[in-house]
PLY file of the C-alpha trace (Angstrom):
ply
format ascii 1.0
element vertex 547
property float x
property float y
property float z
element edge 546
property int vertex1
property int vertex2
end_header
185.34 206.76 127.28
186.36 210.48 127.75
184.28 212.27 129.77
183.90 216.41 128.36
182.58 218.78 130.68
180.81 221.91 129.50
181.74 224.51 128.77
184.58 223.30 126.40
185.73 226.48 125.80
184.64 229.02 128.55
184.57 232.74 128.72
183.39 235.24 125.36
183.04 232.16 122.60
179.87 232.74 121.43
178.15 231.58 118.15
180.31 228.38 117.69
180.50 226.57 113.73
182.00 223.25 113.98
183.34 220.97 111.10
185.52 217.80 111.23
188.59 217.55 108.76
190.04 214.21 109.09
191.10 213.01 112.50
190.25 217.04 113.60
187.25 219.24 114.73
187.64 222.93 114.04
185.37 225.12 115.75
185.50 229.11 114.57
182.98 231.54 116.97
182.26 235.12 116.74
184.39 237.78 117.37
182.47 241.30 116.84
184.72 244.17 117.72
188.22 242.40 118.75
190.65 241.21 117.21
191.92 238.47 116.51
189.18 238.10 113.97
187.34 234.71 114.25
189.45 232.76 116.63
189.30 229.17 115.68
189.81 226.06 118.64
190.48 223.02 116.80
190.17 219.15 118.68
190.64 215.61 118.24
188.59 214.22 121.02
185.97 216.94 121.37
187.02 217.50 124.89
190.72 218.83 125.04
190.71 221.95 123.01
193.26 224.48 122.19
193.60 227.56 119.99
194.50 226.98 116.66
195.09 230.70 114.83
192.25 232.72 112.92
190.72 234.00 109.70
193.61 236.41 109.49
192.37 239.48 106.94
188.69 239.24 107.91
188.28 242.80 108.21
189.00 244.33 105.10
191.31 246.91 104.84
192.32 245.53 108.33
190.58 247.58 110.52
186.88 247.42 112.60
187.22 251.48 113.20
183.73 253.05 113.88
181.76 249.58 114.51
179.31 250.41 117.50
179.50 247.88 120.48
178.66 244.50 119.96
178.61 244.94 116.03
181.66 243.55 114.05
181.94 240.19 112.90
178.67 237.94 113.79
178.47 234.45 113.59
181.02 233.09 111.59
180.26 229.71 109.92
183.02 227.17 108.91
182.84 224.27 106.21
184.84 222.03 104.29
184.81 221.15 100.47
187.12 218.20 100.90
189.70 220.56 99.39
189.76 223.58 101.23
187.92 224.85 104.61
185.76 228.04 103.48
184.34 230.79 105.99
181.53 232.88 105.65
180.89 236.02 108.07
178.47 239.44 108.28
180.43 242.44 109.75
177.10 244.86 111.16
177.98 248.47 111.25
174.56 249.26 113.43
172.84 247.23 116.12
169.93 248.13 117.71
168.26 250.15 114.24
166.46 249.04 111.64
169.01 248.65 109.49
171.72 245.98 110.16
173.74 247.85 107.82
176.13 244.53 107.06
178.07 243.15 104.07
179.01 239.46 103.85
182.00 237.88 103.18
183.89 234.80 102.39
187.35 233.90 102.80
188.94 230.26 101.87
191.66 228.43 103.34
193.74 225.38 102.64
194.32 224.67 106.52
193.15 226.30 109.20
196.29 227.90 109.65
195.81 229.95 106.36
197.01 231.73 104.51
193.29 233.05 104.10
192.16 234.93 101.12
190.92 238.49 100.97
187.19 238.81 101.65
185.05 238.26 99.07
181.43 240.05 99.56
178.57 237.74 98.51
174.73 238.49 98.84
173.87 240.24 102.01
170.18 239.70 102.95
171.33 239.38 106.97
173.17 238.20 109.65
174.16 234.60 110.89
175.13 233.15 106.48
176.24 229.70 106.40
177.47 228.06 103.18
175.95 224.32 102.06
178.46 222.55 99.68
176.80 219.52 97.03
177.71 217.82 94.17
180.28 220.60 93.22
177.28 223.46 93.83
177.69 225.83 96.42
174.85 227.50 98.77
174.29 230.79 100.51
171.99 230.77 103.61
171.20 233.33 105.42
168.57 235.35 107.49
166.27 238.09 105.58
165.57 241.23 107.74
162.45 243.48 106.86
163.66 246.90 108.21
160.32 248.22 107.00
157.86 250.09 109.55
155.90 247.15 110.61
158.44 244.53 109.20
160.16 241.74 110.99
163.27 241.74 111.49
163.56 238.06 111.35
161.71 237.59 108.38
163.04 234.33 107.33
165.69 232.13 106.19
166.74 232.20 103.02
169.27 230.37 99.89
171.20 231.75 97.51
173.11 229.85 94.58
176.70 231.23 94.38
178.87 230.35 91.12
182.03 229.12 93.11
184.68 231.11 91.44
183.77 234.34 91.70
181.10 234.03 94.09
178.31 235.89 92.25
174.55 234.43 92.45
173.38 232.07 90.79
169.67 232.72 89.99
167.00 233.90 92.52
167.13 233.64 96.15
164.75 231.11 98.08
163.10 231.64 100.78
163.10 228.24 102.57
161.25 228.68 105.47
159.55 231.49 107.92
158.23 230.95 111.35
156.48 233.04 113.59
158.88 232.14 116.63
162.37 233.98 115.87
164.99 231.66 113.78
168.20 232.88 112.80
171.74 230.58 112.84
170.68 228.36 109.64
173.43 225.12 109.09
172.35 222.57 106.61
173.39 218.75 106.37
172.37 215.88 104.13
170.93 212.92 105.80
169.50 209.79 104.21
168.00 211.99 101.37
166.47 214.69 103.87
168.32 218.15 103.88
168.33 218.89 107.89
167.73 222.80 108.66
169.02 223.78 112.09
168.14 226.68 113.31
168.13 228.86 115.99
165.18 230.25 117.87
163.64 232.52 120.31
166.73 234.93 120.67
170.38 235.06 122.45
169.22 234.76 125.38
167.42 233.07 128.25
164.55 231.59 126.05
167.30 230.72 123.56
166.90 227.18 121.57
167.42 225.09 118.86
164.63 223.86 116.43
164.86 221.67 113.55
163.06 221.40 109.84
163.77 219.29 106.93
163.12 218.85 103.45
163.35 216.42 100.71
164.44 219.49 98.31
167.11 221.93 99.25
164.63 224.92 98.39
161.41 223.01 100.71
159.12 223.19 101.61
160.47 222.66 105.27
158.79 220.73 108.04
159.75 221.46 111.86
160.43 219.51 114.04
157.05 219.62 116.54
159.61 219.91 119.66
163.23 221.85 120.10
166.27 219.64 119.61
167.91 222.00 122.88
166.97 224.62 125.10
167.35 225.45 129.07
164.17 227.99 128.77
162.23 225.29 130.76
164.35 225.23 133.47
165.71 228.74 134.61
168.11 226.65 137.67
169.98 224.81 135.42
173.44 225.78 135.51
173.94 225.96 131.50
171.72 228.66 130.31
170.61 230.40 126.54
171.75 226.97 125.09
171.19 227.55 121.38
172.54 228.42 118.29
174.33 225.26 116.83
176.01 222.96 114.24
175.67 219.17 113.77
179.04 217.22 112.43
179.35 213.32 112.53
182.68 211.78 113.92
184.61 209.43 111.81
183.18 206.57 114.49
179.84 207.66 112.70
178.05 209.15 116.03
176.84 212.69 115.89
177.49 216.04 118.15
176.09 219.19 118.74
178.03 222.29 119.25
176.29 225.43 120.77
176.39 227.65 122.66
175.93 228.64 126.92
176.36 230.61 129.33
177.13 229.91 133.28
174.91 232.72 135.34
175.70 234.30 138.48
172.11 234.72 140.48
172.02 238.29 142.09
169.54 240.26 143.38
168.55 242.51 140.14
168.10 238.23 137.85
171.05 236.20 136.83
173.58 237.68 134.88
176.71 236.17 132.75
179.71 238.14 132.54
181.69 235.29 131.36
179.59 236.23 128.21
178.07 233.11 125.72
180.56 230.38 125.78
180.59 227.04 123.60
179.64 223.83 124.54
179.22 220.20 123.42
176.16 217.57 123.08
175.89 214.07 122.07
173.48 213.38 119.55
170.95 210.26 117.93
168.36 210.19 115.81
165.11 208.76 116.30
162.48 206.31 114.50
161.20 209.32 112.81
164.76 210.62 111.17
164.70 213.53 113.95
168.07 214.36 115.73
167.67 214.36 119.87
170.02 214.91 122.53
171.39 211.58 123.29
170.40 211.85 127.28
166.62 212.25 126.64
165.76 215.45 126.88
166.63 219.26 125.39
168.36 220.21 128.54
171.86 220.76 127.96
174.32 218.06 129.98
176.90 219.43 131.98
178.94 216.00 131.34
179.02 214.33 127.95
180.54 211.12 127.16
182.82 211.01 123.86
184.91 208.13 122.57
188.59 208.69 123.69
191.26 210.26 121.18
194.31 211.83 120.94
194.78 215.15 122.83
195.52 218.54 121.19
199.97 218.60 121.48
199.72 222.15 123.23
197.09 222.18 126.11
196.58 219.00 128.46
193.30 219.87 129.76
189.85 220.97 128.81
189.38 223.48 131.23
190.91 226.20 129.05
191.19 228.52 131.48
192.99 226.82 134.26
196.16 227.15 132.23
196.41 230.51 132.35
197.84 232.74 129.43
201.20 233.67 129.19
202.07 236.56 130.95
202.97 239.82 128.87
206.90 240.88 129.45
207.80 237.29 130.90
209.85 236.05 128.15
209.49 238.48 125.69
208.21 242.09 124.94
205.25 241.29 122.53
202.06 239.30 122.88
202.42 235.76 121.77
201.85 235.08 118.03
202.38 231.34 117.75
199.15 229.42 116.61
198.25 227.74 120.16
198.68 229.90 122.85
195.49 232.16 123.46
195.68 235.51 121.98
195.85 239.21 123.60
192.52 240.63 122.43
192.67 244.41 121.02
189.69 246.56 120.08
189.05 247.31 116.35
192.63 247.11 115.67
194.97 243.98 114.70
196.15 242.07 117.45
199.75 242.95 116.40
199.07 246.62 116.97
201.51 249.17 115.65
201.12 251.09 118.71
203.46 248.45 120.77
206.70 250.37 120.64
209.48 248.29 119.52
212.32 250.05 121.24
210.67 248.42 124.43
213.20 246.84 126.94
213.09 242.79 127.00
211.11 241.75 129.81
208.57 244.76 129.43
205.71 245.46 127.02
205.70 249.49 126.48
202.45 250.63 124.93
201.47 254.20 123.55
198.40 256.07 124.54
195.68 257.19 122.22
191.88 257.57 122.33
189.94 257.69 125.66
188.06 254.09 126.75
185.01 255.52 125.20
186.65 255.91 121.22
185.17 253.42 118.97
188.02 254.54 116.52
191.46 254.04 118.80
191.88 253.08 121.73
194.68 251.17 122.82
194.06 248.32 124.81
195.02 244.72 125.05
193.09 242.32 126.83
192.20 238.73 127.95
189.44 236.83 128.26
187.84 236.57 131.48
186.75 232.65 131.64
185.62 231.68 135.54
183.34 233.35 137.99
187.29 233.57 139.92
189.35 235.52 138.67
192.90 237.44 139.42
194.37 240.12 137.18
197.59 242.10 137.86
199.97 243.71 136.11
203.24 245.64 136.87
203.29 249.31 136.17
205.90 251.92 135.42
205.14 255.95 133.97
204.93 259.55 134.65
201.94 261.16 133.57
202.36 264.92 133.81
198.94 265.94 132.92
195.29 264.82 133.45
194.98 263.69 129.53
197.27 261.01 129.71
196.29 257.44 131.83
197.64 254.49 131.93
196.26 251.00 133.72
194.16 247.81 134.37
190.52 247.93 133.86
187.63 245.23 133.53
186.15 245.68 130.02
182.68 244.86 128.66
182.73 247.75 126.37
183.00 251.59 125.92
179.75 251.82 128.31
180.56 249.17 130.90
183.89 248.76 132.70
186.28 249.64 136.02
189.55 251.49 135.70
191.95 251.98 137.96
194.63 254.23 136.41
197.72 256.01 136.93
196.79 259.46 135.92
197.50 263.16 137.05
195.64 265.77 138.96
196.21 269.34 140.48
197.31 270.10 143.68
196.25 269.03 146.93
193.64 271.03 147.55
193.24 273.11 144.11
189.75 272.58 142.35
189.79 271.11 138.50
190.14 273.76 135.78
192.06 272.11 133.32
195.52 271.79 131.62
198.10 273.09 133.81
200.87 273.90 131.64
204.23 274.03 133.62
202.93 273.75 136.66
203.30 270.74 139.31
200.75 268.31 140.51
200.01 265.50 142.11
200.20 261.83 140.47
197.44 259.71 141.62
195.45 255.91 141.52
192.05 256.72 139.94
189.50 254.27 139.76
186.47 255.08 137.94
182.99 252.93 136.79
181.31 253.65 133.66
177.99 252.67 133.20
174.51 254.02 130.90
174.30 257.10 132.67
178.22 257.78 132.16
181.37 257.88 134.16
181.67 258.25 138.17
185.34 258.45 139.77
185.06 256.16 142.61
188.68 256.78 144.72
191.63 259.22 144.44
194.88 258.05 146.00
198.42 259.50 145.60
201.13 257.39 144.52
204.81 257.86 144.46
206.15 256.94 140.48
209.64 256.89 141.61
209.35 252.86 141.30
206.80 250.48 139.57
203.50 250.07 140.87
201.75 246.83 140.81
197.74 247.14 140.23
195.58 244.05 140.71
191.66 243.27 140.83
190.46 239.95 142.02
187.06 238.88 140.93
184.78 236.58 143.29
181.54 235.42 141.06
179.89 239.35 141.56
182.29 241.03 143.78
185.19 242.59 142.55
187.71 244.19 144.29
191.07 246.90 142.98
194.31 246.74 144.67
197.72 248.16 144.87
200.52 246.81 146.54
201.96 248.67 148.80
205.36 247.07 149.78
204.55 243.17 150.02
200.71 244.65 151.11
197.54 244.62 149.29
195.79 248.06 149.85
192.16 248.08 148.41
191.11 250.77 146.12
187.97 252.02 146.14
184.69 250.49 147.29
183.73 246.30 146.30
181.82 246.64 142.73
179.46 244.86 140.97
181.12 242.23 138.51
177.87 241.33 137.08
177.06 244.98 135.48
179.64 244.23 133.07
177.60 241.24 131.25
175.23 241.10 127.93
172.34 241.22 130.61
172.61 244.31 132.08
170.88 247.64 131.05
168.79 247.74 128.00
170.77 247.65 125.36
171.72 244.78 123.27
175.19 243.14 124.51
176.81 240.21 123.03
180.45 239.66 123.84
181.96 239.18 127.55
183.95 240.55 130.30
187.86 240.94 130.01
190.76 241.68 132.00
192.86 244.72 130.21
195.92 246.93 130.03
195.72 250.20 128.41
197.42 253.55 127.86
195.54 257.20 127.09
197.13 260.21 125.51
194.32 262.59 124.16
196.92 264.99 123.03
199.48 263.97 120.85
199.85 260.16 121.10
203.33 260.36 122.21
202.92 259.48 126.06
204.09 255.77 126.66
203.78 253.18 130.14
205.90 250.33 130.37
203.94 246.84 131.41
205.83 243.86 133.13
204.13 240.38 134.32
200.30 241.01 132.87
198.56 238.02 133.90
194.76 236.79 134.33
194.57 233.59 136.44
190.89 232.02 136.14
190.12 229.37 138.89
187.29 226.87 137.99
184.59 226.44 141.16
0 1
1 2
2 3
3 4
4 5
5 6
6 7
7 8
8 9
9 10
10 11
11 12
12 13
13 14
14 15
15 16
16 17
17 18
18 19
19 20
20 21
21 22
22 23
23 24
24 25
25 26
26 27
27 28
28 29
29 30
30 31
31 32
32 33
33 34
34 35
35 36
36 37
37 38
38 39
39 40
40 41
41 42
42 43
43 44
44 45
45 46
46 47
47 48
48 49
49 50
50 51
51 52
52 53
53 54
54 55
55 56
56 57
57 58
58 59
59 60
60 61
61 62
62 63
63 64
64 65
65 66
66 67
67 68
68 69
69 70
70 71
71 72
72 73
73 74
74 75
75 76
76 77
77 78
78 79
79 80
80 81
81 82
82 83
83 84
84 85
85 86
86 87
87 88
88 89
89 90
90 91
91 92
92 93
93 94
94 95
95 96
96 97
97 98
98 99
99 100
100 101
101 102
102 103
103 104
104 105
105 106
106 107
107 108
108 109
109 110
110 111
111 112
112 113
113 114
114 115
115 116
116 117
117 118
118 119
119 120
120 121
121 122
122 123
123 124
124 125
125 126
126 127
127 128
128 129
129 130
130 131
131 132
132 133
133 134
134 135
135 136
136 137
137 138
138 139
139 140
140 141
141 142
142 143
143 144
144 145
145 146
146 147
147 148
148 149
149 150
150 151
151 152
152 153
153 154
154 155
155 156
156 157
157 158
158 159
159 160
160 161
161 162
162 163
163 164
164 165
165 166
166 167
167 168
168 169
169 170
170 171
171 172
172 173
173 174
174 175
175 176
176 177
177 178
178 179
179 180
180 181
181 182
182 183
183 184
184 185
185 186
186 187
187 188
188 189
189 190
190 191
191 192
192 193
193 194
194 195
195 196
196 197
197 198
198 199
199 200
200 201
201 202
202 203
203 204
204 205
205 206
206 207
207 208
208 209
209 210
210 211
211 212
212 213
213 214
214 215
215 216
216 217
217 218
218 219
219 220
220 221
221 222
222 223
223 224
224 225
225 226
226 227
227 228
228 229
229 230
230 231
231 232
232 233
233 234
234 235
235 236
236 237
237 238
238 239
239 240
240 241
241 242
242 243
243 244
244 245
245 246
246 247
247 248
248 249
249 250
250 251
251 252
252 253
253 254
254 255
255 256
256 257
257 258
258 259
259 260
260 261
261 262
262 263
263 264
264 265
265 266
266 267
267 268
268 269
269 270
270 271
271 272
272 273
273 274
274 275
275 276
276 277
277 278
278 279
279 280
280 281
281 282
282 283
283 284
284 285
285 286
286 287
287 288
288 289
289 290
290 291
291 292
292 293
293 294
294 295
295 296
296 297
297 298
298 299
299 300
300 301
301 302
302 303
303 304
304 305
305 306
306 307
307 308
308 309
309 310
310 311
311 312
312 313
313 314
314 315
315 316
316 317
317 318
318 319
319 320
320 321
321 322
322 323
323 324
324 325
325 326
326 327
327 328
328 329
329 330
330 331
331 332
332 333
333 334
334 335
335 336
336 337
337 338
338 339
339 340
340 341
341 342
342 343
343 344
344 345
345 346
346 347
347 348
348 349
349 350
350 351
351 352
352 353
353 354
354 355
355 356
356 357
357 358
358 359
359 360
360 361
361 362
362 363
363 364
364 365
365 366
366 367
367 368
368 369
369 370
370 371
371 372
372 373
373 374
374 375
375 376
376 377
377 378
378 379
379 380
380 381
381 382
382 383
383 384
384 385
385 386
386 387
387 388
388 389
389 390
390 391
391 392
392 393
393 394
394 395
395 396
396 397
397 398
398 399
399 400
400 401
401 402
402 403
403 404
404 405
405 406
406 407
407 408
408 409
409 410
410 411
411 412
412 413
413 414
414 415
415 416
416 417
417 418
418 419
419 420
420 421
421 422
422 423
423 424
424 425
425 426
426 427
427 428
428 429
429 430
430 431
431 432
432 433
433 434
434 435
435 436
436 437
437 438
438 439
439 440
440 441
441 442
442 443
443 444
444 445
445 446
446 447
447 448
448 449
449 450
450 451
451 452
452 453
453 454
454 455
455 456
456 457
457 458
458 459
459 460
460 461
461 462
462 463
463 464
464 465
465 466
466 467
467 468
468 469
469 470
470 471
471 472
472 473
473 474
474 475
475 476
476 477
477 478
478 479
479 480
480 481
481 482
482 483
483 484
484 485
485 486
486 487
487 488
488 489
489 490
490 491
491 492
492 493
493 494
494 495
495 496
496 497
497 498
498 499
499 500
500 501
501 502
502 503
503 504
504 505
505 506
506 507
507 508
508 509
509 510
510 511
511 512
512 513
513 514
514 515
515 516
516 517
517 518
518 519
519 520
520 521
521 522
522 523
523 524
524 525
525 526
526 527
527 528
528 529
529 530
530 531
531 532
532 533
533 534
534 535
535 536
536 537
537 538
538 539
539 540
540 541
541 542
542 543
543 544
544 545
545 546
């Protein structure tokens, strides 16, 4: 046997739809605001995974421009026809209102590797849709939000006949089920004549679950299940926490598994927090006397360890701890972020993951970016990033370029999102000595190491140091479960930046606001001007070291 270990893919891989094709498990998770849009892992074993591409063309008209935090692309859901995978997604323009404000979509493909059609829209009553294939007849589930004064926003799951060319509905929508606990997530399966309802319940977070209904009719009525199939609620020490929100698929063995997904906290003083962000994990799965699926160890608790039958490993990655291998670093062998299907992507906010905004006069064996939008923009800001997967991290990067005024910046940060991160950039600023008072047109100055934190009540400038730009500078952070520390190298010498700062602000559970992706390790470049001022980036790399 092959032993997994959860998480199977670690760091911001939330939401996680799996479906087996042959010999293969795909597994496609959310995305929300980045780019690449709904990254997709496929596996043969269920242990060893590695990226496989992703729903290329899921924003239409290519762009995410304007989407608030944590909006975008939720909860993607993958299945297969036996002719072609299909994907259905809602991209929310508004979180935290009444009004979801979303339109859903589905895109085909004939492999995972595309190419993808355009996005169709279908019937949007919510977030989380899902699509249930039969006899040639195609399904719509989804969620129904009331955004009425006094309505619930989780108001029930719901079906939807779609005619499967042009994707139109097929009489009325039916409402299969409503519960007074929150369910969202629906996936539906055929088992032995029952049509099996998984839901998720009680939220994102740490009273997250899974429940369970079924049906003899597609449309119900639904029975649940009197107990949840998975949860950690019950146990707040447990090491994999908000365990919910998941897909059944049987192996061609017969035996059945449970994607979901998890999240690792880190306990500090102010309640644990996860800045890893919702990652995905695995579960073996029976079914008892009664026809109801359980966790194959006995009880809802998530297992750290699951046992799978051996297969053959993905060709590109040897291991399933993801992020022990690394990503390739930016510059190394070539000037632009990798594009081949199995190497883990460069993240970019909003924007394609090939941006236009790489120049591509750059030097080989550098990565020259242009500046645009500050790190608050929802609309431009230039930025590429990686995944932050382990509680111990290090990020560097190699630095060369002479700002010449206080609107352009170029650097490293650690990104949640426009209201959460650490900078430490290579900006400009007046004399020694001379107060602020703005652009100072032909005049010299000083070029300096800022490091800033932003946070809910806005952004506080931590450290000032000068810096000489006559040669590269190299700018690191290294991340120890909640510390996290900014350096430059001085010579062969690490000198710290700024003050030790809280690595667990920059999670979904800090503040009050809703948060749903994870922390990241990033480059970017500023120019609030005229977009014309340029850095040059050698030997980006995030190193994530398991505990």
């Amino acid at each position: 046997m092959t032993v997994l270990h959860n998480p199977v893919i670690r760091g911001f891989a939330p939401d996680p739809s799996l479906v087996r094709v042959g010999d293969w498990y795909y597994l496609a998770t959310s995305s929300f605001e980045w780019f690449p849009t709904i990254p997709i892992h496929r596996s043969r074993d269920l242990a060893h995974w590695e990226y496989a591409g992703h729903v290329e063309g899921a924003a239409p008209g290519g762009s995410l421009a304007g989407v608030p935090d944590s909006g975008g692309i939720w909860a993607p859901s993958l299945s297969w026809d036996g002719e072609r995978l299909w994907v259905t997604y809602a991209i929310v323009r508004s979180v935290g209102t009444p009004y979801f404000d979303l339109d859903t979509y589905v895109c085909t493909a004939p492999d995972v590797s595309g190419p993808w059609t355009p996005p169709r829209r279908v019937p949007s009553h919510g977030f989380d849709p899902a699509l249930f294939h039969e006899n040639g007849h195609l399904w719509l589930l989804n969620l129904q939000n009331d955004h009425r004064p006094g309505g619930r926003r989780f108001a029930g799951i719901t079906a939807t006949q779609l005619d499967r060319e042009t994707l139109t509905a097929v009489g009325p929508t039916r409402l299969l089920l409503q519960h007074d606990r929150l369910i969202e997530g629906p996936k539906l399966l055929k088992r032995d004549s029952w049509y099996v309802l998984v839901l998720a319940e009680g939220g994102t977070g740490f009273e997250h679950g899974v429940r369970v209904a079924r049906s003899r009719n597609l449309t119900g009525p639904y029975e649940l299940d009197e107990q949840p199939l998975l949860t950690s609620r019950d146990d707040p020490d447990w090491p994999l926490q908000k365990a919910g929100h998941a897909e059944l698929v049987q192996s061609p063995q017969g035996d059945w598994y449970l994607s979901h997904l998890t999240a690792r906290p880190l306990r500090t003083p102010e309640g644990p927090r996860c800045p890893l962000g919702r990652e995905t994990a695995i579960q073996a799965v029976t079914w008892d006397a009664e026809g109801w699926p359980r966790l194959r160890h006995g009880n809802p608790r998530p297992a750290v360890t699951v046992k799978v039958p051996p297969g053959q490993r993905p060709s590109s990655r040897g291991t399933g701890l993801y992020s022990i291998c690394g990503y390739r670093r930016v510059g190394a062998t070539s000037p632009h972020p990798p594009a081949d299907n199995h190497t883990p992507p460069y993240y970019t906010l909003r924007s394609p993951s090939a941006p236009s905004w790489i120049d591509p006069t750059t030097r080989p064996g550098r990565l020259r970016l242009r500046g645009h939008h500050g790190p608050d923009s929802l609309w431009s800001h230039h930025l590429l990033a990686h995944r932050i997967t382990e509680h111990r991290a290090e990020a560097r990067v190699t630095l060369r370029a002479a700002p010449t005024t206080f609107t352009q910046a170029a650097g490293l940060l650690l990104w949640y999102n426009t209201s959460a991160y650490y900078a430490l950039d290579l900006t400009w600023t007046e004399p020694e000595g001379e107060p602020q008072h703005g652009q100072q047109w032909g005049s010299t100055g000083r070029t300096v190491l800022t490091l800033t934190a932003r946070d809910e009540n806005g952004t506080h400038r931590l450290s000032e140091t000068e810096v000489d730009t006559d040669t590269p500078l190299t700018l690191g952070v290294t991340i120890d479960h909640a510390d996290a520390r900014f350096w430059h190298l001085t010579g062969d010498t690490r000198s710290p930046v700024g003050p030790p700062l809280d690595f667990s602000r920059l999670s979904d559970d800090h503040g009050s606001r809703l948060r749903f992706t994870g922390a990241m390790a990033a480059i970017h470049v500023v120019d609030l001007v005229d977009a014309s001022f340029t850095a040059d980036f050698t030997d980006f790399q995030v190193i994530c070291t398991p505990d």
